[in-house]
C-alpha positions as CSV (number, residue, x, y, z in Angstrom):
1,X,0.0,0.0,0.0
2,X,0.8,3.5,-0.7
3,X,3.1,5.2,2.5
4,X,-0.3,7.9,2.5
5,X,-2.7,4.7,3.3
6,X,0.3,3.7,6.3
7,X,0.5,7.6,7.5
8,X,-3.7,7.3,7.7
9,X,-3.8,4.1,9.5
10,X,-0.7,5.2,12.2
11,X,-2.6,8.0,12.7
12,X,-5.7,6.8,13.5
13,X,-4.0,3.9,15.6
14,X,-2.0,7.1,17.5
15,X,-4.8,9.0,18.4
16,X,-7.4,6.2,19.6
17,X,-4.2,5.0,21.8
18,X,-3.7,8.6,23.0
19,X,-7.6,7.8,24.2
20,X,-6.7,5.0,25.8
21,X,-9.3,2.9,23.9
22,X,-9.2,-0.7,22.2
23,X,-9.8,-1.1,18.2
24,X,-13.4,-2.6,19.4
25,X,-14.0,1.0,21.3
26,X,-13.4,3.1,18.6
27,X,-15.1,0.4,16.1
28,X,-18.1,1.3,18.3
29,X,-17.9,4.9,18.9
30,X,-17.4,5.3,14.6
31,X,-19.8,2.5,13.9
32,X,-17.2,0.5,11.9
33,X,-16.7,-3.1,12.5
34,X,-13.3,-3.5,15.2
35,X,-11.5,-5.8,12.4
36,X,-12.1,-2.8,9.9
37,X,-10.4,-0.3,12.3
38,X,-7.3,-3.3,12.3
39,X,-7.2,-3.4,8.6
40,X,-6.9,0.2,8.0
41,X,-4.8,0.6,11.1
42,X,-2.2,-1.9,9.9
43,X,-2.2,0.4,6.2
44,X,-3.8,-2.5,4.6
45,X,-6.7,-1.5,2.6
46,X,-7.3,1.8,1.1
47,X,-9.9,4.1,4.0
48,X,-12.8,5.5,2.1
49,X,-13.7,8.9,2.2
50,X,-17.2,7.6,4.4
51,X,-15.7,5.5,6.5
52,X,-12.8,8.0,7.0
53,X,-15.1,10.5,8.5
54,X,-17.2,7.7,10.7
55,X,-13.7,7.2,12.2
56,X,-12.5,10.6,12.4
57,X,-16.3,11.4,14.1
58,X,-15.8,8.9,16.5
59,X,-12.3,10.1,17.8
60,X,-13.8,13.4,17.6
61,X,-11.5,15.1,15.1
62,X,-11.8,17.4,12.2
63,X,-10.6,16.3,8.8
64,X,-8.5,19.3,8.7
65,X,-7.0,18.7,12.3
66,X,-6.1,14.2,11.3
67,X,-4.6,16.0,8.3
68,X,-2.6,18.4,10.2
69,X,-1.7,15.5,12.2
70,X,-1.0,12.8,8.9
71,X,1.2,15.1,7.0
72,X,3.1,16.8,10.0
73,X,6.2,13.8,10.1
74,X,7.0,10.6,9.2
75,X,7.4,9.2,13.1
76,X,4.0,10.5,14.4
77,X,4.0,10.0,17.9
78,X,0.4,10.3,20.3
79,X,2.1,13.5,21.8
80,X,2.1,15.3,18.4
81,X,-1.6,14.4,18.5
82,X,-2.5,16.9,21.5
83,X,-2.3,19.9,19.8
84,X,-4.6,19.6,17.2
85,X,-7.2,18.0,19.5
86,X,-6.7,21.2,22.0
87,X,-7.1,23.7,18.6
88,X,-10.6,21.4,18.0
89,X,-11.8,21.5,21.0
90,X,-10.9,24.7,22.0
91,X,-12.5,26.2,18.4
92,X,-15.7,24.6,19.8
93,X,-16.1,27.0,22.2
94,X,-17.3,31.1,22.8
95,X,-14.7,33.9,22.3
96,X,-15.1,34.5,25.9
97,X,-14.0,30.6,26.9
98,X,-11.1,31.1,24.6
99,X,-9.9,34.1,25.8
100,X,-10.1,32.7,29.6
101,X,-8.1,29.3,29.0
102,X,-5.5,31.8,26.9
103,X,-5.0,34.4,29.9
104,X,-4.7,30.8,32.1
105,X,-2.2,29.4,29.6
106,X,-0.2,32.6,29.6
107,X,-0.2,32.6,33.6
108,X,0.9,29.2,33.9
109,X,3.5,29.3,31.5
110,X,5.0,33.0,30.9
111,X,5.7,33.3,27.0
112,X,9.3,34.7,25.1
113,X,8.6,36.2,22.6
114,X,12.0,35.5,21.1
115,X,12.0,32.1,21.0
């Protein structure tokens, strides 16, 4: 299989790890039989674009953000994987939430600008 159909499938194995959950877990939560999520996890069928998205629903994740997340680097690793799940959740949200978890970020952890 194509190294994009690997990238997909260690991605989607990364981030339901980083949730802690089994293959039958997120088979369940995307409605997508738990041998499926094996298959595509192990790059060895071709994802379609529907069953994609069932999966990506289920771990809660915007195509844009598994995207960010797929083409980012070769050895993806589940701590790569917070960031974009932070940006989705966070996007989620009011103006006013966002602006309070910024002003709690920038307390706990003071910023250089010259970094």
């Amino acid at each position: 299989m194509s190294e994009l159909v690997k990238s997909i499938g260690v991605t989607i194995r990364n981030l339901r790890k980083a949730k802690n959950w089994s293959q039958e877990e997120l088979g369940f939560q995307s409605n997508v039989h738990p041998s499926y999520i094996g298959v595509i996890e192990r790059g060895e069928k071709s994802i379609s674009i529907d069953s994609l998205e069932k999966v990506l629903n289920g771990l809660n994740i915007t195509f844009e953000d598994f995207f960010k997340v797929v083409g980012s680097t070769e050895n993806i690793n589940t701590d790569f994987t917070i960031l974009p799940y932070i940006t989705q959740r966070l996007s989620r949200r009011d103006i006013k939430d966002q602006r309070i978890i910024m002003t709690l970020i920038e307390v706990l952890f003071p910023w250089k600008d010259d970094v």
